[in-house]
C-alpha positions as CSV (number, residue, x, y, z in Angstrom):
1,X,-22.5,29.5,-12.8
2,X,-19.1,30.4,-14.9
3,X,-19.7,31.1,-18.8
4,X,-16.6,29.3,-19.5
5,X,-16.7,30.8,-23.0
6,X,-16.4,34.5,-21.7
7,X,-12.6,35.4,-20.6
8,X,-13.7,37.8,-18.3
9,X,-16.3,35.6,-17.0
10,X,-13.4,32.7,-16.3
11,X,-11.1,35.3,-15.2
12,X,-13.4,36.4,-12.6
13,X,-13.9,33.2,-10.7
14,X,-10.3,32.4,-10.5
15,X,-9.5,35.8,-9.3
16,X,-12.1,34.8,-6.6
17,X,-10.9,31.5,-6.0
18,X,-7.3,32.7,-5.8
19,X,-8.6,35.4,-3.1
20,X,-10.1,32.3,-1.1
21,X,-6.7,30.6,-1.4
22,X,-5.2,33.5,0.2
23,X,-7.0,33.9,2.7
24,X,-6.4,30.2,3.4
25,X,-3.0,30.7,3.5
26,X,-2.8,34.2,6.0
27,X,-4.9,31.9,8.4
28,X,-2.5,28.9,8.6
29,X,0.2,31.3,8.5
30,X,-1.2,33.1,11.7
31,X,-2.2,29.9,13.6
32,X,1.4,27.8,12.8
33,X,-0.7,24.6,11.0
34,X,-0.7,22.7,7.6
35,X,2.8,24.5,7.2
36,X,3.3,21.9,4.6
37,X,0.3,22.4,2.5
38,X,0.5,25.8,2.9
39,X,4.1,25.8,1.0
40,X,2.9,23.3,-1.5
41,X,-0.5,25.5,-2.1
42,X,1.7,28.8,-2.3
43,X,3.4,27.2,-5.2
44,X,0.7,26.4,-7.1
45,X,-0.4,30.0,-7.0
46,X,3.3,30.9,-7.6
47,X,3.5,28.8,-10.7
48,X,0.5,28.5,-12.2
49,X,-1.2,32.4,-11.8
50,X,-0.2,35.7,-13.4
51,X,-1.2,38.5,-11.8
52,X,-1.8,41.4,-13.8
53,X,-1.1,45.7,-13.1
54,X,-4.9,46.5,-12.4
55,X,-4.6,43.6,-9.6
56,X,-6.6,41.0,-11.7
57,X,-5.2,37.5,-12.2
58,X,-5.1,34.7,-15.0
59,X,-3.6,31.6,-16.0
60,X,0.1,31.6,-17.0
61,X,0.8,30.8,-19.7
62,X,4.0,28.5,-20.6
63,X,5.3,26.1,-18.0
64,X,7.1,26.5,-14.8
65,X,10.3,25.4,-14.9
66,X,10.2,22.5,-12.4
67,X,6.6,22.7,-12.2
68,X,4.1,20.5,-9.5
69,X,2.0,18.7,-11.7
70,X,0.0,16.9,-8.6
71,X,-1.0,18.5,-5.4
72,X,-1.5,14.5,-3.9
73,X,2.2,14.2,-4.9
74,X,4.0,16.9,-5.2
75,X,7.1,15.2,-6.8
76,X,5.8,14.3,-9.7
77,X,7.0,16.3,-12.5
78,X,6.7,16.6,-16.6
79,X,8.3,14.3,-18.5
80,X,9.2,13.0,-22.0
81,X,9.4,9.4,-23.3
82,X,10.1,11.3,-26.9
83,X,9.7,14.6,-28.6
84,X,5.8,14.3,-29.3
85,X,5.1,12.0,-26.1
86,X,5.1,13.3,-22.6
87,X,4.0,12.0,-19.2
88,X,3.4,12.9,-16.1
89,X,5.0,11.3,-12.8
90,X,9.0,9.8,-11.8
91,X,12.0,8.4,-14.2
92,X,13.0,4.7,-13.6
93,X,16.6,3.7,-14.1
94,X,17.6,0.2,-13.7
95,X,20.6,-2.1,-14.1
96,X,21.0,-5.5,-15.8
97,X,23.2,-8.0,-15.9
98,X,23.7,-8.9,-19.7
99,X,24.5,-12.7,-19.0
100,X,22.0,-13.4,-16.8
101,X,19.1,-11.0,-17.5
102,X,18.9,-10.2,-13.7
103,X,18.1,-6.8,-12.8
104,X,20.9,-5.8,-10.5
105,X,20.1,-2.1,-9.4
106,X,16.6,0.2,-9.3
107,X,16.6,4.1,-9.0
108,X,13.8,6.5,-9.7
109,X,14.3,10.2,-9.8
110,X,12.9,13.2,-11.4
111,X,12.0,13.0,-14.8
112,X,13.4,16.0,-15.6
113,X,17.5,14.7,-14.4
114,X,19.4,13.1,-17.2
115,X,20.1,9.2,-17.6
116,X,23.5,9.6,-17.3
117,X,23.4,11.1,-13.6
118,X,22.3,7.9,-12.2
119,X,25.4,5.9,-13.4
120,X,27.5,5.6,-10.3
121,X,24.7,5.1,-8.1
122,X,23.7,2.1,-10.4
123,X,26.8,0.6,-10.3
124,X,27.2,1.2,-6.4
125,X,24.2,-0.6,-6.0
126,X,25.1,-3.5,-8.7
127,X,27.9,-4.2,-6.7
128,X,26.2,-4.2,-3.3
129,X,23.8,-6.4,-4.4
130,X,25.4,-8.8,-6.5
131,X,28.6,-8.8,-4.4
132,X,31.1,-9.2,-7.8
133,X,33.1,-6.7,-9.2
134,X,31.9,-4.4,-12.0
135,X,34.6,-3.7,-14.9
136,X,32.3,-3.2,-18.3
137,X,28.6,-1.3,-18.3
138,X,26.8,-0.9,-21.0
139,X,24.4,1.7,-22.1
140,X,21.7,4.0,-24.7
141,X,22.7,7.0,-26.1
142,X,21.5,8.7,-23.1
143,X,24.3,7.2,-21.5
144,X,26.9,9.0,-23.1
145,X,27.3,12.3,-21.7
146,X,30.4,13.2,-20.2
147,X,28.4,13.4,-16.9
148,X,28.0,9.1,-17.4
149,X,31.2,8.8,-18.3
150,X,33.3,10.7,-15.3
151,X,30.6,8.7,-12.9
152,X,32.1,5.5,-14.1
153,X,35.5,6.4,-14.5
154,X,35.0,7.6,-10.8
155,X,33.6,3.9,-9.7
156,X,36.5,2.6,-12.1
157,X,34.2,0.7,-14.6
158,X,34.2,0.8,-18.2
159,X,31.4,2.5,-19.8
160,X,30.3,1.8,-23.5
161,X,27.4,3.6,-24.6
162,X,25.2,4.6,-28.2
163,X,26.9,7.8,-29.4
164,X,24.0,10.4,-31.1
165,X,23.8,10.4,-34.4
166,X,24.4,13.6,-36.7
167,X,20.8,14.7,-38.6
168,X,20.6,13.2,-41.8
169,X,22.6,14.3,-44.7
170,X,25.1,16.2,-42.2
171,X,28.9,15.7,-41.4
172,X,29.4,14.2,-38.2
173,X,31.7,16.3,-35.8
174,X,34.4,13.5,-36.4
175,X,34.8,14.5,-39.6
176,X,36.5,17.3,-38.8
177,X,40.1,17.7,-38.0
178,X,40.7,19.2,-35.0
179,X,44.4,19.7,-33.0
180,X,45.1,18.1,-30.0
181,X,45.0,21.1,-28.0
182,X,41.5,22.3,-29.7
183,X,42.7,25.3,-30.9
184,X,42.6,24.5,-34.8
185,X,39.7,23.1,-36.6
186,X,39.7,22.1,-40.1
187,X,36.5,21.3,-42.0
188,X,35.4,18.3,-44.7
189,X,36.7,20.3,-47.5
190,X,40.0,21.8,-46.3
191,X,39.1,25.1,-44.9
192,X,40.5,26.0,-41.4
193,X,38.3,28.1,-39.2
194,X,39.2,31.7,-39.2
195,X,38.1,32.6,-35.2
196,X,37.3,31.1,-32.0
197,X,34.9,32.2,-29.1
198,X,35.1,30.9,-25.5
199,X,31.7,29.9,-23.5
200,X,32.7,28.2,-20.7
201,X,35.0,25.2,-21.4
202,X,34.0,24.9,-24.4
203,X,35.9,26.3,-27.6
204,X,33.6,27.3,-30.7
205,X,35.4,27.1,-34.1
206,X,33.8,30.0,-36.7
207,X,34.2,29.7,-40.7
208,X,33.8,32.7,-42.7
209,X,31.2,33.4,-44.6
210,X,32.4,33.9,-47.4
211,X,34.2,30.5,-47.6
212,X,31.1,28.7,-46.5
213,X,28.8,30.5,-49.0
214,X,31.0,28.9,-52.1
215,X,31.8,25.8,-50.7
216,X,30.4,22.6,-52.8
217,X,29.8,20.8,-49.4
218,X,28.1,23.4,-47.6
219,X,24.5,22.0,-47.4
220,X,26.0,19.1,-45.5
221,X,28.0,21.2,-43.0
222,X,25.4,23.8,-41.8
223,X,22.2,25.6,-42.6
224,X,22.8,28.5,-41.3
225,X,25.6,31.6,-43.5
226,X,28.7,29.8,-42.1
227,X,29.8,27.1,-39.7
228,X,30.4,26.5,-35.8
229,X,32.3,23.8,-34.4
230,X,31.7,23.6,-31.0
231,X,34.9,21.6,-29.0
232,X,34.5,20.7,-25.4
233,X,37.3,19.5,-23.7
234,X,36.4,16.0,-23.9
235,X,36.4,16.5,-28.0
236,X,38.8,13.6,-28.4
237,X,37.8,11.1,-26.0
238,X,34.0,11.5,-27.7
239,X,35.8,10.5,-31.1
240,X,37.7,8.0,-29.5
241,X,34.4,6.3,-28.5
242,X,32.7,6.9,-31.5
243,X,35.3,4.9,-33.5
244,X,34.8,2.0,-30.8
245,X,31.0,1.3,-31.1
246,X,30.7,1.9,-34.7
247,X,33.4,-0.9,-34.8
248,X,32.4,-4.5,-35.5
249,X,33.4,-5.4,-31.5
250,X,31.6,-2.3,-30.5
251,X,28.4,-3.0,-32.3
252,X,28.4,-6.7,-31.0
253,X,29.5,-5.2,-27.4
254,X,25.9,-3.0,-27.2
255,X,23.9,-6.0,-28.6
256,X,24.3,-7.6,-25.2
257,X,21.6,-4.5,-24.1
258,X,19.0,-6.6,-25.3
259,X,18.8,-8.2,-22.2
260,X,18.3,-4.9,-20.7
261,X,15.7,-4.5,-23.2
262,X,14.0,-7.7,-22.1
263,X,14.2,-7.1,-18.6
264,X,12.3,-3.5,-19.0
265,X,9.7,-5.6,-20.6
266,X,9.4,-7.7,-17.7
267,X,9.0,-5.0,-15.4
268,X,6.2,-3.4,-18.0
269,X,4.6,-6.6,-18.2
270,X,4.1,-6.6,-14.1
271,X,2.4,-3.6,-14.6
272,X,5.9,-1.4,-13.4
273,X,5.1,1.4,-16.0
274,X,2.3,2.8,-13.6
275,X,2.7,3.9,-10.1
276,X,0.8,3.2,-7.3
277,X,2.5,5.2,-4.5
278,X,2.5,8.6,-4.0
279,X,6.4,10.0,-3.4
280,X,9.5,9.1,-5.0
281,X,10.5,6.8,-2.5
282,X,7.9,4.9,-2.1
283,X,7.5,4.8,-5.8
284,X,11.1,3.2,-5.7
285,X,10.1,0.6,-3.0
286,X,7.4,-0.3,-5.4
287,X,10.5,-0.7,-8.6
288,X,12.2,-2.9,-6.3
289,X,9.7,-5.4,-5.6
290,X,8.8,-5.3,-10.1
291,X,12.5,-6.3,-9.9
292,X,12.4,-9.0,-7.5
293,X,9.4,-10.7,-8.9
294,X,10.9,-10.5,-12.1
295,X,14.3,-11.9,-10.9
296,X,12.2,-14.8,-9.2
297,X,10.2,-15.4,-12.3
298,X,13.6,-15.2,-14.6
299,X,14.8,-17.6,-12.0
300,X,11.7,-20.4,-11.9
301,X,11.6,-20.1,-16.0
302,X,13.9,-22.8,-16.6
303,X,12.5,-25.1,-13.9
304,X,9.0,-25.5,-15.3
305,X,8.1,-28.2,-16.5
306,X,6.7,-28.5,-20.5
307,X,3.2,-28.9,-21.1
308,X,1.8,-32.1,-22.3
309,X,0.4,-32.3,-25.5
């Protein structure tokens, strides 16, 4: 029996236990079987033990970046739904079309890869399916990363997406004026940044201290002694787009996402928010056939008949 109230106690049978796991693994090694368990078993150890000076063991602590979460599928990973809710399992991404409500194109990847990555492959697959032209995609704020945006520009399409929000209280990075070629910033209340730095292709703007420290404005502009502006190269076009879906035809342009809204319900409602596969790819065959029955069901809806009464 373990005294799972005594560390050393604990610590004891998993240094055991990862001992019988070794030994596991030296056999398969030497007799060229379970190759793939052994891999998947090694990285359990890998990721999930810490093995100490004096040859002991414990748990890790922290979390593995890209972590196995589930030795009976070993793609699954961690993921978020929002800052306080996490999940365990694969990322759905689908496609809708806003007149219809038909769901055009399915994906499911990682949790951990960003919305925005899965752009051109949706609209590859939109147009497959549907065989018509795509000019115009909508999309959340998660679709509005410059990753998104070069995907679609790539496939030639349109994209209008949600553009984040500053925090509450703050200037937005549009309300600074920054030159064409990036290389002068001027803040809210007239002050023009006194340095830049380079990291990557990126440009970050510095204020001095002292002029932050005495400015009226300051406690909308940063929290910190002084300001940094960071200015990608796609500075501009992010303003641009900005300006377009706070605009009256930009906010009615993303209300046409409620029927994507409407069709993720549908697939929730058919029970699509659970998998029932083990794999990525056979979790996608089971998305696809949530879409279809939800296409065929969008379909039959206006055929019913009332009920009498």
């Amino acid at each position: 029996m373990v005294d799972w109230t005594d560390p050393s106690a604990v610590n004891a049978f998993l240094g055991g236990l990862v001992k019988d796991c070794e030994r596991v693994v030296e056999l398969a090694l030497k007799h060229d079987c379970a190759i793939d368990e052994v891999s998947l078993l090694k990285k359990v150890i890998d990721q999930d033990i810490e093995r100490q000076d004096d040859g002991s063991t414990k748990i890790r602590q922290g979390v593995a970046k890209d972590r196995t979460v589930s030795v009976h599928d070993p793609e699954m990973r961690h993921g978020h739904k929002s800052s306080g809710k996490g999940y365990n399992g694969h990322k759905a991404h689908v496609a809708v079309d806003t007149e219809s409500g038909v769901i055009t194109a399915v994906e499911v990847t990682s949790p951990g890869e960003a919305d925005g990555s899965q752009v051109g492959a949706l609209i590859e697959q939109t147009k497959k399916n549907t065989q018509a032209p795509v000019e115009l995609a909508l999309g959340d704020t998660a679709y509005s990363s410059a990753t998104a945006v070069n995907q679609a520009t790539d496939a030639k399409v349109e994209l209008v997406a949600k553009m984040p929000s500053p925090p509450a209280g703050r200037f937005a990075p549009g309300a600074f004026r920054v030159s064409e070629d990036l290389r002068t910033a001027i803040c809210p209340a007239g002050h023009e940044s006194f340095t830049i730095h380079r990291n990557k292709d990126s440009l970050f703007h510095v204020w001095r201290v002292k002029t932050c420290s005495s400015c009226p404005v300051r406690s909308q502009c940063t929290s910190g002694e002084h300001k940094t502006l960071a200015v990608a190269p796609n500075f501009h076009d992010r303003r641009r787009r900005e300006r377009h879906v706070r605009s009256e035809d930009g906010r009615t342009l993303l209300r046409q996402r409620v029927k994507a809204e409407h069709a993720i319900g549908r697939l929730k409602n058919l029970g699509a928010g659970v998998a029932r596969c083990f794999g990525r790819a056979k979790t996608k065959v089971e998305w696809m056939w949530y879409a279809a029955v939800a296409n065929l069901s969008l379909a039959w809806a206006p055929q019913e008949e009332p009920a009498a009464g």
